[in-house]
FIKESE-780245 format. One line per 4 residues: number of its first residue (from 1); for each residue x, y, z of C-alpha. Coordinates in Angstrom, 3 decimals. Layout:
BEGIN
NUM) X/Y/Z | ...
//
This chain:
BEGIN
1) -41.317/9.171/-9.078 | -37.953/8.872/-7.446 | -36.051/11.843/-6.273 | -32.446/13.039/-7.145
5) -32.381/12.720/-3.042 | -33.633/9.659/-2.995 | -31.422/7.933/-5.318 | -28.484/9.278/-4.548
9) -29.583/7.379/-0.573 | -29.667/4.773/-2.511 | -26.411/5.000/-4.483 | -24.973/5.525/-0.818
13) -25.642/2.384/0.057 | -23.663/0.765/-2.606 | -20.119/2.559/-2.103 | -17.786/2.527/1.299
17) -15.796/5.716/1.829 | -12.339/6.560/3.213 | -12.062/10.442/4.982 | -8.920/11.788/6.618
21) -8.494/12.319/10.181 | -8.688/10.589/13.725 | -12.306/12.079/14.747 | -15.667/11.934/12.782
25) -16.020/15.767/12.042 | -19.038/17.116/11.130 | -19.006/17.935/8.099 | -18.240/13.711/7.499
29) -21.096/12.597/9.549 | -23.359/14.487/7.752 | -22.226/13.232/4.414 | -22.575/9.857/5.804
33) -25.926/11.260/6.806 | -27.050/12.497/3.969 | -26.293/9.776/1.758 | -27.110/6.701/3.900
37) -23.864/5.811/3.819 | -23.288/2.624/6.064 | -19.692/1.211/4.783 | -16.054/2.577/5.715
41) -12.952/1.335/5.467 | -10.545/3.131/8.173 | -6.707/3.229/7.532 | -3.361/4.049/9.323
45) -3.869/7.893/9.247 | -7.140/7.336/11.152 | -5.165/6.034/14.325 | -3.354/6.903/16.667
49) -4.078/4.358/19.597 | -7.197/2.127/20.731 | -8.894/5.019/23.505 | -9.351/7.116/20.362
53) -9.829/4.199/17.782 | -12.886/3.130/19.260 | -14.409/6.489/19.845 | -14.334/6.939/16.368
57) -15.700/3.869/15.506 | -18.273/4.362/17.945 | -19.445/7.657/16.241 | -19.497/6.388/12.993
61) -22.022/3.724/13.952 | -23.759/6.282/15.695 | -24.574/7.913/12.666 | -24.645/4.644/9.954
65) -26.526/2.893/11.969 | -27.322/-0.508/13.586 | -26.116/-2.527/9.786 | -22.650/-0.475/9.808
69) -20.211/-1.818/7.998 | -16.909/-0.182/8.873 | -13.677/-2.299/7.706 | -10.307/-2.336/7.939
73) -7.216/-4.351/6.252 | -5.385/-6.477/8.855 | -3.995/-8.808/6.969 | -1.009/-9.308/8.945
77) 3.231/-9.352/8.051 | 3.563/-5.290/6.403 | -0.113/-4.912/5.674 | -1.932/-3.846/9.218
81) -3.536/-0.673/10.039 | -3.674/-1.400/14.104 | -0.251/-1.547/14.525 | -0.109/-1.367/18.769
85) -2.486/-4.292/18.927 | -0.682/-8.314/18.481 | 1.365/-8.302/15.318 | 0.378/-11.260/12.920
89) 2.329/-13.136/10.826 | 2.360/-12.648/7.093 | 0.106/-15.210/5.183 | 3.760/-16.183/3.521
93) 4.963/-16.666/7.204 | 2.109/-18.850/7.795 | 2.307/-20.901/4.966 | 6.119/-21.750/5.856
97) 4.850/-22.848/9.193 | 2.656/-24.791/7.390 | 0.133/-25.264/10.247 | -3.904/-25.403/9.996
101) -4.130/-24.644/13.780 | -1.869/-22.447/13.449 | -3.403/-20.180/10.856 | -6.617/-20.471/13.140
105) -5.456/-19.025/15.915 | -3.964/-16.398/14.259 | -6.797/-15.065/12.117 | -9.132/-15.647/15.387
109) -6.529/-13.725/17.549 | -6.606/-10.605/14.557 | -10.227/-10.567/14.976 | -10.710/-10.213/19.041
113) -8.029/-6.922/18.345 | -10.025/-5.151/15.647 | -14.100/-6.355/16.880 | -12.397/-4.555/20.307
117) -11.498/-1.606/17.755 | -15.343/-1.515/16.386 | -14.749/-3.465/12.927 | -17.010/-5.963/12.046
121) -15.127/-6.445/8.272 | -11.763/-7.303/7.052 | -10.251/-6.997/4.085 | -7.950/-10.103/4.393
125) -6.841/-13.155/3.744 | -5.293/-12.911/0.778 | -5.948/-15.910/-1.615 | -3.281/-14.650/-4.849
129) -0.744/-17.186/-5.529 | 2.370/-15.547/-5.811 | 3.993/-17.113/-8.259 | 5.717/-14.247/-9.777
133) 8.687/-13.755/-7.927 | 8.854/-10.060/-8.976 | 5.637/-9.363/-7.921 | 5.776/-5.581/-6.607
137) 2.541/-5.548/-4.352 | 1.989/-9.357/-3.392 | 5.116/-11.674/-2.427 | 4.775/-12.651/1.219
141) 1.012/-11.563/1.601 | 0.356/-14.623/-0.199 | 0.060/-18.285/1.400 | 2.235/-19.736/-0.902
145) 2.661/-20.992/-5.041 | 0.322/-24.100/-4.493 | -3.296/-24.054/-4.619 | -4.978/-25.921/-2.865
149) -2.294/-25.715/0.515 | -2.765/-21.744/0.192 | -7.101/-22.000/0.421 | -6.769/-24.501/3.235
153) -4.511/-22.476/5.038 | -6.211/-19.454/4.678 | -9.622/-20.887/4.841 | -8.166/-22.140/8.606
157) -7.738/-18.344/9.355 | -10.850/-17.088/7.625 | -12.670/-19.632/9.949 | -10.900/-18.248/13.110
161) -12.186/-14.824/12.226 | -15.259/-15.724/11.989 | -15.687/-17.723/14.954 | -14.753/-14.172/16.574
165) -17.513/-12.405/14.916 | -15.735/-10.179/12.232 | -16.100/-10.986/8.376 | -13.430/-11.912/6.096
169) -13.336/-10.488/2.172 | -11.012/-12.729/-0.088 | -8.733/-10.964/-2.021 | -7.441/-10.054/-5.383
173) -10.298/-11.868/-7.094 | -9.314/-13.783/-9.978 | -5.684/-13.195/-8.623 | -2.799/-10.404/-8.236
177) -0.168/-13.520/-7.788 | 1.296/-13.278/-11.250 | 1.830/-9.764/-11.906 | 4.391/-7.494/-12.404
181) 2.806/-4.134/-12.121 | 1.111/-2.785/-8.860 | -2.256/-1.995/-10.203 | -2.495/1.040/-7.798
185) -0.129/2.638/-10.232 | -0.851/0.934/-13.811 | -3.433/-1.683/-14.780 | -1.561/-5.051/-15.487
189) -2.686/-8.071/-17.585 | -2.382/-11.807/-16.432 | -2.419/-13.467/-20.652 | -2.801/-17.015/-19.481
193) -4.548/-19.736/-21.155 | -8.011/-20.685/-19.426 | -6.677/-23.911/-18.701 | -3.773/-22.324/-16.785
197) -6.187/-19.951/-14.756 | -8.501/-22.407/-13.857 | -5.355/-24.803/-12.312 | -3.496/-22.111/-10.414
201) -5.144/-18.828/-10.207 | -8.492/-19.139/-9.641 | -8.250/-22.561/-8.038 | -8.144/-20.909/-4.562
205) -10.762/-18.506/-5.075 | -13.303/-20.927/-6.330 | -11.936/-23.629/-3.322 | -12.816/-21.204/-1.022
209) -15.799/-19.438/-2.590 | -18.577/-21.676/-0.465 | -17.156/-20.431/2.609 | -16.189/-16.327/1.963
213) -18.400/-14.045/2.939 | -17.016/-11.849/0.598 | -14.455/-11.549/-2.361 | -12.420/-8.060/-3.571
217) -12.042/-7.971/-7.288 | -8.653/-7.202/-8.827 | -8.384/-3.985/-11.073 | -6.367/-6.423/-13.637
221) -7.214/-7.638/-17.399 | -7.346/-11.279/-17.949 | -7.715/-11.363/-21.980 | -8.649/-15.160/-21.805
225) -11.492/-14.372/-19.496 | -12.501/-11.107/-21.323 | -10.006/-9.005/-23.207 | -11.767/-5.626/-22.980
229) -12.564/-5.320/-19.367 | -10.531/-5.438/-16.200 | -11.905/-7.689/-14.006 | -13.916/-5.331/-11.752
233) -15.676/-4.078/-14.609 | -16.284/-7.341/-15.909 | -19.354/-9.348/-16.444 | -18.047/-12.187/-17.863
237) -15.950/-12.058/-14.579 | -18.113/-11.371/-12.200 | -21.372/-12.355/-12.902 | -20.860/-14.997/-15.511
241) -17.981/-17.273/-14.297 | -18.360/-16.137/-10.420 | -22.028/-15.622/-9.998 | -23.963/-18.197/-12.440
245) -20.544/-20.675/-12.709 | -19.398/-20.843/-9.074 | -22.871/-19.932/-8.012 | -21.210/-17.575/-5.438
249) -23.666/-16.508/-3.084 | -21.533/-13.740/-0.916 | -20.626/-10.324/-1.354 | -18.449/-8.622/-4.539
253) -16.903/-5.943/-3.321 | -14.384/-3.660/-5.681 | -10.500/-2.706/-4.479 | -10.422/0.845/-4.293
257) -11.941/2.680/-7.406 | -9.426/5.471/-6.876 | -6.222/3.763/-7.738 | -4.710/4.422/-11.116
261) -5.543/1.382/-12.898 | -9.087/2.525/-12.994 | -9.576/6.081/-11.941 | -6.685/7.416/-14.261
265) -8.297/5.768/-17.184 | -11.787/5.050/-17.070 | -13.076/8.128/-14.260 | -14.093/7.226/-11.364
269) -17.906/7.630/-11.573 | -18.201/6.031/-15.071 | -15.619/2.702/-13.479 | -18.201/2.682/-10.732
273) -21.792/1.922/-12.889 | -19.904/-0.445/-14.894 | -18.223/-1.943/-12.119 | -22.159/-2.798/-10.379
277) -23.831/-3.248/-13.984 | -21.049/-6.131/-14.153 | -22.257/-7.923/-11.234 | -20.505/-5.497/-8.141
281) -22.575/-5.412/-4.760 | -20.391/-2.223/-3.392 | -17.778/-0.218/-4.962 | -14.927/1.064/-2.844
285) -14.600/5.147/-3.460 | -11.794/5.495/-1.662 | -10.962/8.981/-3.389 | -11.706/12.740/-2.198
289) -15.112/14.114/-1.375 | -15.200/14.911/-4.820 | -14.589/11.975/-6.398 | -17.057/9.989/-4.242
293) -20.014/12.794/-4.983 | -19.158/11.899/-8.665 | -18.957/8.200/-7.713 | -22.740/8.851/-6.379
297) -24.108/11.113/-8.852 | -22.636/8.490/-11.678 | -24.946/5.690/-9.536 | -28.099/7.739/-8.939
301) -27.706/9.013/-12.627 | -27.871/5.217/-13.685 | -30.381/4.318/-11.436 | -32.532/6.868/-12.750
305) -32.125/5.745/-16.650 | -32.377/1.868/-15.515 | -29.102/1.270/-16.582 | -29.348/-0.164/-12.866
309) -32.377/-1.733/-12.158 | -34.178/-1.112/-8.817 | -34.746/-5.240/-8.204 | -30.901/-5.451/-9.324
313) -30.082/-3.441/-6.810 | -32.433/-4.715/-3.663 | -30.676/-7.550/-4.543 | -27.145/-6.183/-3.629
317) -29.081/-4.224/-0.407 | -30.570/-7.433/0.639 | -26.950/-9.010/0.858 | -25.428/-5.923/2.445
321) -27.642/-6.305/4.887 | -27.236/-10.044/5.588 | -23.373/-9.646/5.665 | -23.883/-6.935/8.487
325) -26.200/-8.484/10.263 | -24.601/-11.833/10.316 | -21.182/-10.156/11.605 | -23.368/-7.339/13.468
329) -20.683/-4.041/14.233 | -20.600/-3.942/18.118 | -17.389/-3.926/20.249 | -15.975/-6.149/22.384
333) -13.857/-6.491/25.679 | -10.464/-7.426/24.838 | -8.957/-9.277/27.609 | -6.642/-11.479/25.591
337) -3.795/-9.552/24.518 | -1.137/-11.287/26.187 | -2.813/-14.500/24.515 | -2.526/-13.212/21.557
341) 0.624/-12.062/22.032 | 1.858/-15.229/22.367 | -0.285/-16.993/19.834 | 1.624/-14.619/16.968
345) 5.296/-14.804/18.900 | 4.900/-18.286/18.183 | 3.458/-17.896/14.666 | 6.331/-15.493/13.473
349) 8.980/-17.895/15.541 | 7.848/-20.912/13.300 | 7.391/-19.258/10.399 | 11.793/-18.514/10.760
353) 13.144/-20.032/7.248 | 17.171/-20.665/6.840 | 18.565/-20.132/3.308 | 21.559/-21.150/2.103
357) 23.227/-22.916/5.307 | 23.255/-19.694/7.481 | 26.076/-19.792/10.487 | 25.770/-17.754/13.872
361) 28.479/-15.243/14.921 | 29.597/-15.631/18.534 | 28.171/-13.969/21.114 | 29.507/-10.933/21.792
365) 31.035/-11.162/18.264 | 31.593/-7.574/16.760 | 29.217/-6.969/13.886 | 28.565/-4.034/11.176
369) 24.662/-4.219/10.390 | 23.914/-2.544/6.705 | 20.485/-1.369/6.337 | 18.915/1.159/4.270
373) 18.290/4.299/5.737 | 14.281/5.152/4.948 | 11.400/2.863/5.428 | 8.484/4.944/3.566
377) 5.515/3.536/3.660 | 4.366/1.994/-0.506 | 1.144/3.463/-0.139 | 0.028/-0.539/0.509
381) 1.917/-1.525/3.567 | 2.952/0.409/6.543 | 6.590/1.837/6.583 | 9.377/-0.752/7.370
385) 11.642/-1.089/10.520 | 14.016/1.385/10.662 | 17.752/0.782/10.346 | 18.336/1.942/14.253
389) 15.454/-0.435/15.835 | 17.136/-3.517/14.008 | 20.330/-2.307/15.260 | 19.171/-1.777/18.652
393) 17.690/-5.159/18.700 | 20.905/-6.744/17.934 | 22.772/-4.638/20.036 | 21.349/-7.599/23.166
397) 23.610/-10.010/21.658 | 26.305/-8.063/19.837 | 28.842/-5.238/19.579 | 27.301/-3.822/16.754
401) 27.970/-0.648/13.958 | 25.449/0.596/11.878 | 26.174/1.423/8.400 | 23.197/2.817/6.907
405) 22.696/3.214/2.743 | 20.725/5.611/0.421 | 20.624/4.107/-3.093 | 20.798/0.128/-2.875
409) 21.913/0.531/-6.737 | 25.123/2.975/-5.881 | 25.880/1.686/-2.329 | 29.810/0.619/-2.353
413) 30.056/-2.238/-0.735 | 33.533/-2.480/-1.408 | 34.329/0.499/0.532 | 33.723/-0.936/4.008
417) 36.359/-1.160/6.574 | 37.742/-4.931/6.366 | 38.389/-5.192/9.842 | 36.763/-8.334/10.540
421) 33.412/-7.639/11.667 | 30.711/-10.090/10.846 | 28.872/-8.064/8.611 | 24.608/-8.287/8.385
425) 22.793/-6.732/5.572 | 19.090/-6.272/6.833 | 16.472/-5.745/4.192 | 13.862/-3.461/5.251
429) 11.815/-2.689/2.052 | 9.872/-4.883/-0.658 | 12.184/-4.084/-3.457 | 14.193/-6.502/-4.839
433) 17.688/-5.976/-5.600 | 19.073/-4.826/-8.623 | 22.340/-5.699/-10.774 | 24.281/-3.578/-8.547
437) 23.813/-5.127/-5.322 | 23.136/-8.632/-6.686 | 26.716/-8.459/-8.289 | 28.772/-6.864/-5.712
441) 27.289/-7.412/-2.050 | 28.479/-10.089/-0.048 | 27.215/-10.080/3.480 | 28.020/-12.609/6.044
445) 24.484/-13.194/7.198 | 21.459/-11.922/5.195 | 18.168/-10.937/7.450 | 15.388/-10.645/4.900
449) 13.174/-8.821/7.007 | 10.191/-8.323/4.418 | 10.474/-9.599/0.930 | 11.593/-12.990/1.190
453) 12.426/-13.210/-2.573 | 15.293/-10.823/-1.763 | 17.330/-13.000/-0.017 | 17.704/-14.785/-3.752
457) 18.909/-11.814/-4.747 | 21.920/-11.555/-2.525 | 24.964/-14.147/-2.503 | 24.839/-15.264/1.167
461) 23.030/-17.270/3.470 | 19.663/-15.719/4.589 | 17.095/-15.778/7.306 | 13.712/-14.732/6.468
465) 11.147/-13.385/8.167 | 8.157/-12.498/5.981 | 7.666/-9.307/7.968 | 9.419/-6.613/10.279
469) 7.481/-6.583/13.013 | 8.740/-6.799/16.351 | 8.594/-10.789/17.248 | 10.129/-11.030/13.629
473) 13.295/-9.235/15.256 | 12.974/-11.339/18.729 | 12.468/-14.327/16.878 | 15.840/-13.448/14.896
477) 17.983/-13.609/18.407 | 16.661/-16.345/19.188 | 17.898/-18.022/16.437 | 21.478/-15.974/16.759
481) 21.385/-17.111/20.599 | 21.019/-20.795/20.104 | 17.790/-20.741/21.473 | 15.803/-21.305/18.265
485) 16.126/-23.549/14.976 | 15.067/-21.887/11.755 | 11.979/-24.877/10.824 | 9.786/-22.804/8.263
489) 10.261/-23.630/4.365 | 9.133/-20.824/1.901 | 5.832/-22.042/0.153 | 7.085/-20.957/-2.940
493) 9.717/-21.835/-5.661 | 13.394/-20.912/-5.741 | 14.469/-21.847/-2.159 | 15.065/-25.750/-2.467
//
C-alpha cells in the first residue's frame, strides 16, 4: 500500500511552486525536498542581477535534480522578469514589424539570456488574439487580430527558442484575446458561437499545437465549449477537444491556481484535482506555503481514492520528464549580449508605428512632456517608465518641462501655461483613457509608450511603441531626430 509520504512525492511532481526571496533558504529546499518537487517558476522579486540569478538557479537544481524544470515568463514588451538582460520587443511590436526573421531572432536572442540565467522553460509566446480593444491584461502581448499571421509569427519565435535549448509554453489556451476582465481578479466568459471560436480564437492554438511543447490554460468560461467549467477545469476543454480532437501530444500546464478566478471561488486544492482529472499534466500553485500543502494534500488525497489514477498519472510523469529532458536545465555562457542587443534595438526600431500624421518639433524646440506620475507594477507586468527617465531621454534633443499628473480622470489640461511649448503626453500605464481625458486633452504629439490602443483614445497624432523599455525611448529620438521613419502598422483594427 501507498504511503501518505509517498503520494504526496508524487503529487509533488505534478505542481510548480513560486517562494519569495533571492536565495534558496532552507527551509524551501527542503520542501522541494520533501515533496519531489522538480518545477518553479521564478519572478521579479527573485532578482536582483545575473551573479545572484544563477546561484539560485544553480541551487535549486541542486536539490530538484537532473529533470528540473525551473521557468520563467519572458515574454518580452512589459512582461519580463530579467529586466538587465536585452529587452525584447512586445509580440504586438513584432507583429507591426511584421517580420518571420525577425521574430526568430528575437525569441532565439530571449533564450541565450535566460538558459545563461539557468531556465530551461518559458512561459511565452503568447498566442491570444487581441481583438478586444479593452482588453485589461492582453493588448500588445498579443501578435496581432489575425490568425493565422499571429501563429506564424510566433511560431518563428517559438522556433528560435528552441533552437537555443529553452522550451516555449503557449499561452492563454483557448484564448484571453477577447476579454474584458483580468482573470487574476474575476473569472471572465468569452459567449461565442463554436463557429466563431474555431475561426479566430482557437485557430492559433490549434495552428501551432504540432509544434508547442507546451500550452497554459486560461482560467476563463467558454459556455459554447462547456458552460459549467472554466477552461482549466475542463474536460471537454482539455482532454476532449485538445487531447483526443487536436491529438495534442505536449504538455498542459495551468496559469497560476492562486489567482482569483479560481482560488477565490473554487479553493485552491479542490481547483487543482479537477484541474488534472480534466486532462492537466501540472498545476501551477503559485500561492503561500499553505496553499500549495493544501494544493498537495488535495492531490495525494485523490490519488489515494483513484479519483486520479496511478497509470493517469505516469502518463503526465512520463511527459514531464520528456519535456525536461528534451530542453535539459543546464546553463550556458552568454557571450552575445551586445548581439542581442542589437538584434532587439532593431526589433523595437521597426516595430515604431505613426498614427494620425504625427509632425516633429525642431530641434532644440522647447517642449512640456505630461506623464503620469506612478508606474506600479499590475501584478502582470513590471512597473512602467517613470515620468523623469522619459523626460531625461528627451532632454538629448529638447528643452524640456515635466508636468507630471495623479488622476488621468481629474488632470486639467486646460490649466497649462499656453506659452507655446510643444506639448507631449507620454503614456506610461496599460489603462486606457477615460471620458475625461478623451474629451479634453489635446497634446501636440502623443508617445504611447505601452498600450497602443491608447493612442485611440487621445485626439492627436501618436507614436507607439508597444513597450517602455529603453530602445523603445531611443528608438523615439530617432524618429524626433530625423534619423528614423515610423514603418510598423498595428496588427490590429482601429488604426487604418
Amino acid at each position: 500500500m501507498t504511503t501518505q509520504n509517498e503520494l504526496r512525492k508524487i503529487a509533488g511532481q505534478l505542481i510548480m511552486i513560486r517562494f519569495p526571496g533571492t536565495v534558496l533558504d532552507a527551509a524551501t529546499a527542503e520542501f522541494l525536498k520533501a515533496n519531489s518537487i522538480r518545477a518553479v517558476c521564478l519572478f521579479r522579486g527573485n532578482m536582483s542581477d545575473s551573479e545572484q540569478l544563477a546561484k539560485l538557479t544553480a541551487d535549486l537544481r541542486a536539490v530538484m535534480g537532473p529533470d528540473s524544470l525551473i521557468a520563467i515568463d519572458q515574454e518580452g514588451g512589459a512582461v519580463v522578469r530579467s529586466t538587465w538582460v536585452p529587452a525584447p520587443p512586445a509580440a504586438m511590436g513584432l507583429g507591426a514589424a511584421d517580420d518571420n526573421d525577425l521574430a526568430y531572432r528575437t525569441g532565439a536572442a530571449v533564450a541565450r539570456a535566460v538558459k545563461a540565467l539557468g531556465f530551461n522553460w518559458n512561459f511565452a509566446p503568447v498566442l491570444d488574439l487581441n481583438n478586444n480593444p479593452h482588453n485589461p491584461v492582453i493588448a500588445e502581448r498579443s501578435f496581432g487580430a489575425e490568425p493565422a499571421r499571429a501563429a506564424e509569427l510566433a511560431m518563428a519565435w517559438m522556433a528560435g527558442s528552441h533552437a537555443e535549448g529553452v522550451a516555449c509554453c503557449v499561452k492563454h489556451f483557448p484564448g484571453h484575446g477577447d476579454t474584458s476582465v483580468d482573470s487574476h481578479r474575476d473569472l471572465p466568459t468569452v459567449d461565442k458561437p463554436v463557429e466563431e471560436l474555431n475561426r479566430l480564437e482557437l485557430a492559433p492554438f490549434r495552428i501551432a499545437s504540432g509544434a508547442a511543447p507546451a500550452m497554459m490554460t486560461a482560467h476563463i468560461v467558454y459556455p459554447t465549449l462547456d458552460p459549467e467549467n472554466p477552461a482549466t477545469m475542463s474536460r471537454r476543454i482539455l482532454n476532449d477537444l485538445l487531447r483526443e480532437e487536436w491529438e495534442y501530444k505536449g504538455i498542459i500546464i495551468t496559469d497560476g491556481m492562486d489567482m482569483h478566478a479560481i482560488a477565490g471561488r473554487y479553493g485552491v486544492g479542490n481547483a487543482a484535482v479537477r484541474a488534472l482529472t480534466a486532462g492537466a499534466d501540472m498545476v501551477m500553485a503559485l500561492g503561500t506555503t499553505e496553499t500549495q500543502e493544501e494544493t498537495l494534500n488535495a492531490i495525494a488525497a485523490a490519488l489515494e481514492s483513484g479519483a486520479l489514477t496511478q497509470q493517469e498519472v505516469q502518463v503526465r510523469l512520463d511527459r514531464l520528464s520528456s519535456l525536461a529532458r528534451a530542453y535539459p536545465c543546464k546553463p550556458r555562457s552568454y557571450k552575445e549580449d551586445a548581439a542581442d542587443r542589437a538584434v532587439m534595438a532593431e526589433g523595437w526600431r521597426r516595430s515604431l508605428t505613426a498614427y494620425g500624421a504625427p509632425q516633429r518639433p525642431a530641434a532644440g524646440a522647447k517642449v512640456r512632456l505630461i506623464a503620469r506620475q506612478d508606474v506600479v507594477s499590475d501584478g502582470v507586468s513590471e512597473a512602467g517608465v517613470p515620468a523623469a527617465v522619459v523626460a531625461e531621454s528627451l532632454r538629448k534633443l529638447y528643452d524640456v518641462e515635466l508636468v507630471t499628473f495623479a488622476d488621468a480622470d481629474t488632470f486639467d489640461w486646460s490649466a497649462l501655461s499656453q506659452d507655446g511649448r510643444f506639448t507631449m503626453l507620454a503614456s506610461t500605464s496599460r489603462l486606457r483613457y477615460g471620458e475625461h481625458a478623451r474629451g479634453t486633452w489635446r497634446p501636440d504629439l502623443h508617445l504611447a509608450l505601452w498600450n497602443p490602443y491608447q493612442a485611440l483614445d487621445i485626439q492627436a497624432p501618436a507614436l507607439m511603441t508597444y513597450g517602455f523599455a529603453q530602445p523603445a525611448l531611443d528608438a523615439i529620438n530617432a524618429w524626433l531626430s530625423g534619423e528614423l521613419q515610423a514603418t510598423g502598422n498595428a496588427p490590429v483594427p482601429g488604426f487604418a
